[in-house]
C-alpha positions as CSV (number, residue, x, y, z in Angstrom):
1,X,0.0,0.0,0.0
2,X,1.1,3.5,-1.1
3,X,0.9,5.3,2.2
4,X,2.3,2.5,4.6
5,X,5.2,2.5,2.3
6,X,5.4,6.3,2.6
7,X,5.8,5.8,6.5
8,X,1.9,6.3,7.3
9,X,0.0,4.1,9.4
10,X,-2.9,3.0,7.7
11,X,-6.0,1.2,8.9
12,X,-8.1,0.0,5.9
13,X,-11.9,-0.2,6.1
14,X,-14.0,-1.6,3.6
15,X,-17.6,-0.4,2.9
16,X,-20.1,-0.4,1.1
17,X,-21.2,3.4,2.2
18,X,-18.4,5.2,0.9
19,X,-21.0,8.3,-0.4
20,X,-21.7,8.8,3.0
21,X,-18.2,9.2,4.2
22,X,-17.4,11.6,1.6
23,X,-20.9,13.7,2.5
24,X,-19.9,13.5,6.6
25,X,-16.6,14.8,5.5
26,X,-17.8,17.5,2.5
27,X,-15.6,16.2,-0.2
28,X,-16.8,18.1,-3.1
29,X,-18.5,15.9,-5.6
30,X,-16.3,16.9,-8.8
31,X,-13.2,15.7,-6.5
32,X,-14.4,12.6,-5.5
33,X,-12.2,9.6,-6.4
34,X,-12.0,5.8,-5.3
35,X,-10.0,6.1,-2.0
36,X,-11.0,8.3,1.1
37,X,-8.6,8.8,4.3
38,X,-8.7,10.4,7.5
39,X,-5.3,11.8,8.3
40,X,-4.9,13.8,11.4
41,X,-7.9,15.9,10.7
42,X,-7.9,16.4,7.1
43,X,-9.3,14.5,4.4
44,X,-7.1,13.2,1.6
45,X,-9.5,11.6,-1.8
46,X,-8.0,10.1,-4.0
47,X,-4.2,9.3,-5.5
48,X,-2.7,12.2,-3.4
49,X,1.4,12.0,-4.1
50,X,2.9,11.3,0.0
51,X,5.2,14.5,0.3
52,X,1.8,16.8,-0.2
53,X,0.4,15.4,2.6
54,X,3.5,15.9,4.8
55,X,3.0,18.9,3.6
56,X,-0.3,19.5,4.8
57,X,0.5,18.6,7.9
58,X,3.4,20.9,8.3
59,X,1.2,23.7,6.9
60,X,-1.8,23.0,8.5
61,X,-3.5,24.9,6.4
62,X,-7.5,26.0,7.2
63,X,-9.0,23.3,4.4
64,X,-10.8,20.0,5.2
65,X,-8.7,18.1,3.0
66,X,-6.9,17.5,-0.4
67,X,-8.3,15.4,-3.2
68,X,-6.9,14.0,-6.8
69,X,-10.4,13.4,-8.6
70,X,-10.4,10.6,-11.0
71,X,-7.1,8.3,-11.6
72,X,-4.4,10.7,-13.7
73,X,-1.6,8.2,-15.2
74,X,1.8,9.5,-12.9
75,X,-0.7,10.0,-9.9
76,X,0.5,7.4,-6.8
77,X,-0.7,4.0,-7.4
78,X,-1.2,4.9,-11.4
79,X,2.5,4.6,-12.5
80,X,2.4,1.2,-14.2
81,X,1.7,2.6,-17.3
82,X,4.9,4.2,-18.0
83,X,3.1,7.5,-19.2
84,X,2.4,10.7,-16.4
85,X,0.1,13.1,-17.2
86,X,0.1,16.4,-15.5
87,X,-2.9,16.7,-12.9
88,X,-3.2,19.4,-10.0
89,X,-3.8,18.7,-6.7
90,X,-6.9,20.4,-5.1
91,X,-7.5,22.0,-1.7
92,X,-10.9,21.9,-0.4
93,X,-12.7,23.7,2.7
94,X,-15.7,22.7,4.0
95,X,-18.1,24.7,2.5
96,X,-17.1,23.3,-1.0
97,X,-14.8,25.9,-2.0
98,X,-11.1,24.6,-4.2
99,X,-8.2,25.9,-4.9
100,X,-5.0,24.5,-6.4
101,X,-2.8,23.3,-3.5
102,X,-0.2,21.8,-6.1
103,X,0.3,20.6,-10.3
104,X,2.1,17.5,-11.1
């Protein structure tokens, strides 16, 4: 797993009400992806790259979370392929507002 191997301690759950975890925790519909973690507040969705979420937790910025919508080839997890393509990483606060928190 991605984030283990990135030194995070992970503690999978599977389930069948994954909607309601992203309405509980106001992930934004048009960031939605397959995977949603809790990490020391926030909310990361999606194939978030490791050193972006060490760096929201240095930052500690005033967001809910960060999110990679959809599965971009490059993205963690997504690499096989060979090919990257550039996708941005998006901040989210909890009245549904985004911003760009990094491109790759």
């Amino acid at each position: 797993m991605y984030l283990r191997a990135n030194g995070f301690p992970v503690k999978a759950e599977d389930t069948e009400e994954l909607a309601a975890i992203k309405r509980k925790h106001n992930v934004p519909s048009n960031l939605q992806a397959c995977h949603t973690a809790l990490v020391e507040g926030y909310v990361v969705e999606g194939h978030v790259p490791a050193d972006l979420i060490d760096r929201l937790l240095r930052e500690r910025p005033d967001i809910a979370g960060l999110a990679v919508p959809g599965m971009p080839a490059g993205s963690p997890g997504m690499d096989s392929a060979g090919r990257a393509e550039p996708y941005q990483v998006m901040a989210f606060d909890r009245s549904g507002r985004t911003s760009v928190f990094a491109s790759r």
